[in-house]
C-alpha positions in Angstrom: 25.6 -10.3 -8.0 25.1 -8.6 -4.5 22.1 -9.9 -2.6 19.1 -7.4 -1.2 18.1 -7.3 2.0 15.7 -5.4 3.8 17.1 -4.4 7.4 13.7 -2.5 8.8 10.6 -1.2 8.3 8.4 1.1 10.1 4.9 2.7 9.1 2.4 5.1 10.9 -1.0 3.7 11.7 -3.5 3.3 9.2 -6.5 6.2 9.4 -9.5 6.6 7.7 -9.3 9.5 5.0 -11.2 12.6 5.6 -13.3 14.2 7.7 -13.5 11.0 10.1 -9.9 10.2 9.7 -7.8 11.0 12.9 -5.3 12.5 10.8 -7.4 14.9 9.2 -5.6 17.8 11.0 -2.0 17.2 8.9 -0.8 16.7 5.9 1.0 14.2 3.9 4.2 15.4 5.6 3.4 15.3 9.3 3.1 11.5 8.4 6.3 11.0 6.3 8.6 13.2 7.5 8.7 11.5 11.2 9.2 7.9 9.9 12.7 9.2 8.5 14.8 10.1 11.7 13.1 7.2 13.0 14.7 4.7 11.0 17.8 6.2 10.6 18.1 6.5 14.7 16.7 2.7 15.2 19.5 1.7 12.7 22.3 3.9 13.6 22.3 5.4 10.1 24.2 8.5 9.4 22.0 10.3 6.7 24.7 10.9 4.5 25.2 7.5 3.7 21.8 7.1 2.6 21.9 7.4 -1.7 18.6 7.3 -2.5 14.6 7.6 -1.7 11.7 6.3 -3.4 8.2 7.3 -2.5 5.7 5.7 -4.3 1.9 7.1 -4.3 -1.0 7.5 -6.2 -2.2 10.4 -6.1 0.6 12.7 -4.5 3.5 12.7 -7.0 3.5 16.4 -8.2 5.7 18.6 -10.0 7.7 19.3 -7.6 9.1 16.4 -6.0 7.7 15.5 -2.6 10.3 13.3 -1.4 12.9 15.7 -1.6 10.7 17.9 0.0 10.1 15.0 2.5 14.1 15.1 3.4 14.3 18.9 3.9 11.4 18.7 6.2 13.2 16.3 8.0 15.8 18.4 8.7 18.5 16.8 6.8 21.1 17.4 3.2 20.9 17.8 -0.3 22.8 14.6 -0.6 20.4 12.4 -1.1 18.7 11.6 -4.5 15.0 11.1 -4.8 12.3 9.9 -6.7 8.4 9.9 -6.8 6.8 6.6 -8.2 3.1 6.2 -8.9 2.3 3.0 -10.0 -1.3 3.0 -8.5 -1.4 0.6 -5.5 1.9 -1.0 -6.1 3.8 1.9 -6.2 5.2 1.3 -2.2 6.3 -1.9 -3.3 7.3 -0.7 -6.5 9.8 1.5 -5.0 11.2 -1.6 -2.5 11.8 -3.8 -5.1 13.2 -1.4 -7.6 15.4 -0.4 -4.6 16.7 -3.9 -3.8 17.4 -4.1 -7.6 19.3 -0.6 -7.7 21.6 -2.5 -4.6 21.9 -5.6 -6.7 23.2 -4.0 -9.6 25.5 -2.1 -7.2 24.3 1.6 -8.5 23.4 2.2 -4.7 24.3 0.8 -1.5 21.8 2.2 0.6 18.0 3.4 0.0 15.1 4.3 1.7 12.0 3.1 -0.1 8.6 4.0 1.2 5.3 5.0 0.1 2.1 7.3 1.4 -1.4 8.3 0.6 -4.0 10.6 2.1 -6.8 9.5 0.0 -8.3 12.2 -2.0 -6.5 15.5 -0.3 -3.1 17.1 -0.4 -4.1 19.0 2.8 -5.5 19.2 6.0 -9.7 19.0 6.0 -11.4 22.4 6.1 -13.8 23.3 9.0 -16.7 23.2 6.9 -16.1 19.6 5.7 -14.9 18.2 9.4 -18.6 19.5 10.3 -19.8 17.1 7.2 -20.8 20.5 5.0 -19.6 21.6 1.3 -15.9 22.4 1.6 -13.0 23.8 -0.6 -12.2 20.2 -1.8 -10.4 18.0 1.2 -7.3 20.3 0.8 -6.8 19.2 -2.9 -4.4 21.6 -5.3 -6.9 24.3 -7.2 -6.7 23.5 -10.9 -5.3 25.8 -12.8 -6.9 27.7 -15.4 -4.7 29.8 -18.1 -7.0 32.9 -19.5 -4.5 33.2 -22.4 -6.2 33.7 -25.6 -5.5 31.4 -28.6 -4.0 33.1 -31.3 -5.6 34.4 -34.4 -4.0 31.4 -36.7 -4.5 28.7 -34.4 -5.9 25.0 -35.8 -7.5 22.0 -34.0 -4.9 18.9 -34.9 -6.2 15.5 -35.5 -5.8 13.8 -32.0 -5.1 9.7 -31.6 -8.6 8.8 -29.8 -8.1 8.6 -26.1 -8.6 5.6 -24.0 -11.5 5.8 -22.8 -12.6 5.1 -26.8 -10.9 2.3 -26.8 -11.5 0.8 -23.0 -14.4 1.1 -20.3 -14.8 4.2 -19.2 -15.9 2.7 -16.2 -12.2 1.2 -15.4 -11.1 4.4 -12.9 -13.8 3.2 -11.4 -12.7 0.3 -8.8 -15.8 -0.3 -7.2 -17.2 -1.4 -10.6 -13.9 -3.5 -11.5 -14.9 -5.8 -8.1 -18.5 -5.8 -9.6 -17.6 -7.2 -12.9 -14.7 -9.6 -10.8 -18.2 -11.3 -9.1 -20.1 -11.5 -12.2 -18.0 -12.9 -14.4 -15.9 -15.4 -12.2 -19.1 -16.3 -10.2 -17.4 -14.6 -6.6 -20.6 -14.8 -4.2 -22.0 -12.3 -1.7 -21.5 -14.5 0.5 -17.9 -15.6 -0.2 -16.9 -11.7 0.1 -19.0 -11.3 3.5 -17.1 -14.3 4.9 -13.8 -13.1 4.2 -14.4 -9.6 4.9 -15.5 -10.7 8.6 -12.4 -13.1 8.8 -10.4 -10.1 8.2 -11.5 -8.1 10.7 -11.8 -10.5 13.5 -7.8 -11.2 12.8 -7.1 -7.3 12.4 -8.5 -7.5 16.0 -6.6 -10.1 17.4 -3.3 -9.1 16.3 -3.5 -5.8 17.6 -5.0 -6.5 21.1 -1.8 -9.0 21.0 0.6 -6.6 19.7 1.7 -7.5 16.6 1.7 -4.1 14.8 3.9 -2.8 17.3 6.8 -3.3 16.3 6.3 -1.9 12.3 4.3 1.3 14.0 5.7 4.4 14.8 3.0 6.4 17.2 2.5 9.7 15.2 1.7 12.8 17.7 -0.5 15.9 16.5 0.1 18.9 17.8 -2.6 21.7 17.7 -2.3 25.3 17.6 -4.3 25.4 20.9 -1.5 23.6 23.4 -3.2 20.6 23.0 -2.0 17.1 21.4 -2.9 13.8 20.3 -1.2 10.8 20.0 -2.2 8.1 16.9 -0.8 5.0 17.7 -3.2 1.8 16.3 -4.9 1.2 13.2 -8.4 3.5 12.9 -10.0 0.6 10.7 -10.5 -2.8 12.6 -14.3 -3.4 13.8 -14.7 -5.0 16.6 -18.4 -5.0 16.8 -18.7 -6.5 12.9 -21.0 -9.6 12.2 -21.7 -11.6 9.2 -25.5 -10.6 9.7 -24.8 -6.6 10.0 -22.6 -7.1 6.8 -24.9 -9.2 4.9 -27.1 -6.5 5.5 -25.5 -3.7 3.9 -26.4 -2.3 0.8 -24.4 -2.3 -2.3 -21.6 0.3 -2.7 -23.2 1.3 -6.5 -26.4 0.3 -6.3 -28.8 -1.6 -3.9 -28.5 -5.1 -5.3 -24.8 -4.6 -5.8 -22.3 -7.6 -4.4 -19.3 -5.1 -3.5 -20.3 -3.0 -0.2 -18.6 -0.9 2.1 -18.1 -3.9 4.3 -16.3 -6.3 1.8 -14.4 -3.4 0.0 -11.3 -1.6 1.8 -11.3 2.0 3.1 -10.1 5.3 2.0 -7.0 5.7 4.4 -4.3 7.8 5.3 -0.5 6.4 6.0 2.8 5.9 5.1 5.7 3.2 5.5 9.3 3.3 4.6 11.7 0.2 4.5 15.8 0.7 4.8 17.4 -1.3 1.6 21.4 -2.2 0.9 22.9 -5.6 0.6 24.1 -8.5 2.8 26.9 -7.6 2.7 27.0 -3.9 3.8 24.5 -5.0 6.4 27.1 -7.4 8.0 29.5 -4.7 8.0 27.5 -2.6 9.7 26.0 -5.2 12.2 22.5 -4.9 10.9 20.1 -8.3 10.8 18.0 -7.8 7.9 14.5 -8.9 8.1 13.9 -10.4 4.6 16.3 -11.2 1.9 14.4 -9.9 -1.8 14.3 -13.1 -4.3 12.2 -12.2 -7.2 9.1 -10.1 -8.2 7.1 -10.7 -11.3 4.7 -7.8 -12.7 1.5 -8.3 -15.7 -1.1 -6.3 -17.0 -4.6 -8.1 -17.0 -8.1 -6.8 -18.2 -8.9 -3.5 -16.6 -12.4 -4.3 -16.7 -11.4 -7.2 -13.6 -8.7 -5.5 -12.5 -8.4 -7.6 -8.8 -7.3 -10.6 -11.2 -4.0 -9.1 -11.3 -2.6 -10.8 -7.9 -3.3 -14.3 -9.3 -1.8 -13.8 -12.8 1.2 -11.6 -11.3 1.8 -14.8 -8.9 1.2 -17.5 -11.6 4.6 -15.4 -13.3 6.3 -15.4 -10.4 6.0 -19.2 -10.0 7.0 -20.1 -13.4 10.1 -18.0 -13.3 11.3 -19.4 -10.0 10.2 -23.1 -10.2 8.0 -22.2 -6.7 4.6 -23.5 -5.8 2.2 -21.9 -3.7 2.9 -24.4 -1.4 6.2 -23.1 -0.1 5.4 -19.8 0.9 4.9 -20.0 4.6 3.1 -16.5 4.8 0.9 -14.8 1.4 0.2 -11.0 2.0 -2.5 -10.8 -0.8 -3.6 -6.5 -0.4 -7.7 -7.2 0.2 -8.8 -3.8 -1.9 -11.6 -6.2 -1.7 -12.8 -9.4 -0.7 -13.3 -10.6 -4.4 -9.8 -10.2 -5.1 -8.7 -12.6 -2.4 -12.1 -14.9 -3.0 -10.8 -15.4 -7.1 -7.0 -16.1 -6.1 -8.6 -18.9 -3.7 -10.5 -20.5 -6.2 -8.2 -20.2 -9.1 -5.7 -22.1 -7.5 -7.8 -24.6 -5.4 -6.6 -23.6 -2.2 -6.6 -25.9 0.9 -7.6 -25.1 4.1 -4.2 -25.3 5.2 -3.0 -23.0 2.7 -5.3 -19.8 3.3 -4.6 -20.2 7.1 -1.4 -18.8 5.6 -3.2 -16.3 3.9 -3.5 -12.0 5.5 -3.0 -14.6 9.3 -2.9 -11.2 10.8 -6.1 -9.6 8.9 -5.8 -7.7 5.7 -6.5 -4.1 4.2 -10.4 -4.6 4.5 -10.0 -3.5 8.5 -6.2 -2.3 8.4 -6.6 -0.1 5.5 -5.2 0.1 2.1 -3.8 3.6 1.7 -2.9 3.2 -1.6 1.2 4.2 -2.2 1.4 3.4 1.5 0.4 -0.8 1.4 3.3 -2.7 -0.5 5.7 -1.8 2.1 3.1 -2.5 5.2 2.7 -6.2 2.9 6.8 -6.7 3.1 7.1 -5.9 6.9 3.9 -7.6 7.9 4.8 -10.9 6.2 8.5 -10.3 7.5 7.2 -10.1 11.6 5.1 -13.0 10.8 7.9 -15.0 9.5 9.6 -14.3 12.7 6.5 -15.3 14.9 5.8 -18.5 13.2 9.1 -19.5 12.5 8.8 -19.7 8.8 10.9 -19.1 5.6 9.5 -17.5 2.9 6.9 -14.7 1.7 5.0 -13.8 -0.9 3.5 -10.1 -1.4 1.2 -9.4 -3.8 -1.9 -6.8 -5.0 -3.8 -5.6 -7.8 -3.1 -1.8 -9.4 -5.4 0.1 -11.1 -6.3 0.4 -14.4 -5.5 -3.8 -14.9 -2.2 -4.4 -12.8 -0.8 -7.0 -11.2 2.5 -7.1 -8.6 3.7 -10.3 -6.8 7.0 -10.7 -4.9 9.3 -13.3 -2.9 11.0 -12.8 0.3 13.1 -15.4 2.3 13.9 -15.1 6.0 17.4 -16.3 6.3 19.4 -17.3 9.1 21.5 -13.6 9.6 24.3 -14.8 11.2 
């Protein structure tokens, strides 16, 4: 069987969602549709030789699908086919490692694989709600509403009882998913604090030093008045955080609560898109991958805990491929928040050694976590580190809504 490969990767910065978010202006589009050429140029791709592309989201798949839409807007073919994936926060690397096994199985030779989210919009922000008043909804679709009569002979069937009869209503809810994570596997305050401030004091440090630069592609905004900006960092990363300002935060649902705004990830804006074939092809075209894919593993777990999901998703992954923990020389675990990262930890006893390994370049809770958008930021995060440490393999993994887990193994080779 042909071997995967991921050759590059390339994502726009991070920004916060809404009215505060520097991308507030655009749409999902402005953000997507530039990564495209941009890959294709960097690699010396032809887009007609591209077969496929994924774009995996949460809350943007629609009707009418938005990656093709994507391509058009990008100015190139009907050629290439496309699909819209939401498998709630995995679904970026949902669409990368369904893409590596669509070049394995030879049924494609080259994909583009990516994913996006601007939290809680489809649109730009209306005036109203940029000034912080009542607004038309954050550019969100209308609903729509049929006026159509039912007819005279019309009767109410007997309906199987919906979910939320049978689970938590509170599940949707991922704020209270973290809340029951600390209660019932004994996650402190404290713990979360800690490794919400560690995140963000490595966020820092790796961008002062430059090592986003290479997976971010600046993103311009041009306004209707002449003017323009130019996004080119992550909006998220607090420089002027402290375990005392965090500690001092109230809870996110209710004043005693464990899970704050400080310890939780952000609403965010973003996309990311990784180029997929085989070794093979990449040879012959005189590409160096960055990764080789190995194996993924993928569980459901309680939705009432859903951040568990990481931990059982990676206990899979090491039973099918005979792997410890111990070998992976960088773990991308996606911090939606702290807890999830504090439970992994203790569940498998790790040493300090090991979660020095662990988000060494900070993690969602300062980066950001836009949803559809993170897997792929995982894969080429943990892929630059490999190079900067000198290390072999990588391990990607995050919790999905609704009681999900995703874990996945990369090598760095020698691409000779």
């Amino acid at each position: 069987m042909r071997e995967a490969v991921i050759i590059d990767g390339v994502r726009t910065p991070f920004g916060r969602a809404g009215r505060r978010g520097v991308f507030k202006a655009i749409t999902p589009s402005e953000l997507m549709v530039p990564l495209i050429p941009h890959i294709l140029k960097r690699n010396k791709l032809d887009p007609k030789d591209v077969d496929e592309f994924h774009v995996g989201s949460a809350g943007l798949v629609t009707p009418m699908s938005k990656c093709r839409q994507y391509v058009w807007e990008a100015g190139f073919g009907d050629n290439i086919w496309g699909s819209d994936v939401n498998t709630q926060c995995a679904s970026g690397l949902h669409t990368t490692v369904e893409s590596c096994h669509a070049v394995m199985a030879g049924s494609a030779d080259i994909i583009l694989a990516g994913g996006i989210e601007t939290m809680g919009r489809t649109g730009v922000v209306s005036p109203e709600e940029a000034a912080g008043q009542p607004g038309p909804g954050l550019g969100a679709f209308a609903p729509q509403v049929s006026d159509t009569p039912y007819p005279p002979d019309w009767k109410d069937a007997e309906l199987l009882a919906p979910w939320y009869r049978i689970k938590s209503p509170q599940i949707p809810n991922m704020l209270w998913t973290a809340e029951n994570l600390h209660a019932r596997y004994n996650v402190t305050r404290k713990e979360a604090d800690e490794w919400a401030l560690r995140s963000q004091q490595l966020a820092v440090a790796a961008q002062d030093a430059g090592q986003f630069d290479d997976e971010i592609l600046p993103i311009t905004i041009k306004y209707k008045d002449g003017s323009s900006e130019t996004i080119s960092k992550d909006q998220g990363p607090r420089r002027e955080t402290s375990l005392e300002a965090l500690s001092q935060l109230r809870g996110a649902l209710k004043p005693d609560g464990v899970v704050t705004a400080g310890n939780s990830c952000p609403q965010n804006d973003g996309a990311t898109i990784c180029l997929v074939t085989t070794k093979e092809i990449a040879k012959e075209r005189g590409w160096k991958p960055m990764l080789t894919y190995r194996h993924s593993a993928t569980i459901g777990v309680d939705p009432d805990v859903m951040g568990i999901g990481p931990r059982w998703a990676t206990e899979k992954l090491l039973k099918r491929t005979g792997m410890k923990l111990e070998d992976f020389d960088v773990i991308e675990l996606n911090e939606a928040f702290a807890c999830v990262v504090n439970y992994f930890i203790n569940e498998f006893k790790l040493s300090d050694k090991m979660i020095e390994r662990m988000n060494p370049w900070g993690g969602a809770i300062a980066l950001g976590h836009p949803l559809g958008g993170t897997g792929p930021r995982l894969i080429m995060t943990a892929a630059h580190q490999l190079k900067a440490n000198g290390g072999r393999w990588a391990l990607t993994t995050l919790c999905q809504g609704l009681g999900m887990g995703y874990a996945a193994a990369w090598e760095r080779e020698d691409y000779k």
